[in-house]
N, C-alpha and C positions, 0 to 999 in steps of 0.2 A: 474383543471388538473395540473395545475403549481404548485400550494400549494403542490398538494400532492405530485408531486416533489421531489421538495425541503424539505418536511418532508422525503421518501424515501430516499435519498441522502440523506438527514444530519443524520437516523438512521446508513447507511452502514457507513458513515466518523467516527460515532462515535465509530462501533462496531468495526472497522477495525482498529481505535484507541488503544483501549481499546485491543486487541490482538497481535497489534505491541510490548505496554510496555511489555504487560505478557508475550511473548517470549523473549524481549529484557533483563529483569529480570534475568528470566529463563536462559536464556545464558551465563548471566556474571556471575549467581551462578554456575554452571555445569560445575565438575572438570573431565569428559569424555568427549572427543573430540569429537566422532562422534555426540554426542547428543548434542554439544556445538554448530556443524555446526548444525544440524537438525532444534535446536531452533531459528539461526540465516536464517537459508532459509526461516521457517513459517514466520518471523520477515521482512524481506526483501519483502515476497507476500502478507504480510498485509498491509508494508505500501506504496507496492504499487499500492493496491485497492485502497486506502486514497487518495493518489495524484492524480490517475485519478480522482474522486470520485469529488476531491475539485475542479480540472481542468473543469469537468462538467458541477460544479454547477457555478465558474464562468465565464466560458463562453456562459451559454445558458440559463441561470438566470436572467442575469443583461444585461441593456444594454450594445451593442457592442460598444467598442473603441479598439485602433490598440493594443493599452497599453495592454489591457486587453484578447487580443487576444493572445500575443505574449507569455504574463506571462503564459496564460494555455496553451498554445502549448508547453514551455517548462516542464510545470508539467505533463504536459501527456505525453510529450517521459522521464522524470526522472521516471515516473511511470510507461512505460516500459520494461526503462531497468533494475528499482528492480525487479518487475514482473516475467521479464524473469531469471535475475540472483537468483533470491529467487527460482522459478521452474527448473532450472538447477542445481543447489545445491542439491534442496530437494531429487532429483531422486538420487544425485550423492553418498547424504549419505542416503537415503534407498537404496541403493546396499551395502553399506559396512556394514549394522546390518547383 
């Protein structure tokens, strides 16, 4: 049950990866603003699936120390607050298309 975990999690880390860059791309090519912000919100809610994502896996993968507690507490509230700012964005520029 852990293996497959951990394969689970590490496919979402990677895909979640792999759709950060290609909006983050996407965004600094994009000479239209609203779609500049668009690419930048998807970019911000990808990667902040990723940091929960990793937060998860070290935290409840590996054995517990305080070290290692504290490091993914803070990648899960960083991966919040892209989360949230990447879902607040995105709303804000699909109102403006």
């Amino acid at each position: 049950m852990v293996n497959l975990l951990q394969w689970v999690f590490g496919v979402i880390i990677m895909l979640s990866s792999v759709f950060s860059a290609l909006y983050s791309f996407r965004a600094r090519r994009e000479t239209n603003a609203k779609l500049r912000g668009l690419y930048t919100s998807r970019m911000n809610i990808s990667m902040g699936i990723m940091l929960i994502f990793i937060a998860l896996i070290q935290m409840f993968m590996f054995s517990g120390s305080s070290l290692r507690v504290v490091v993914g507490a803070l990648f899960i509230l960083l991966g919040l607050f892209n989360l949230f700012a990447g879902l607040r964005n995105h709303s804000h520029f699909t109102r403006l298309q």
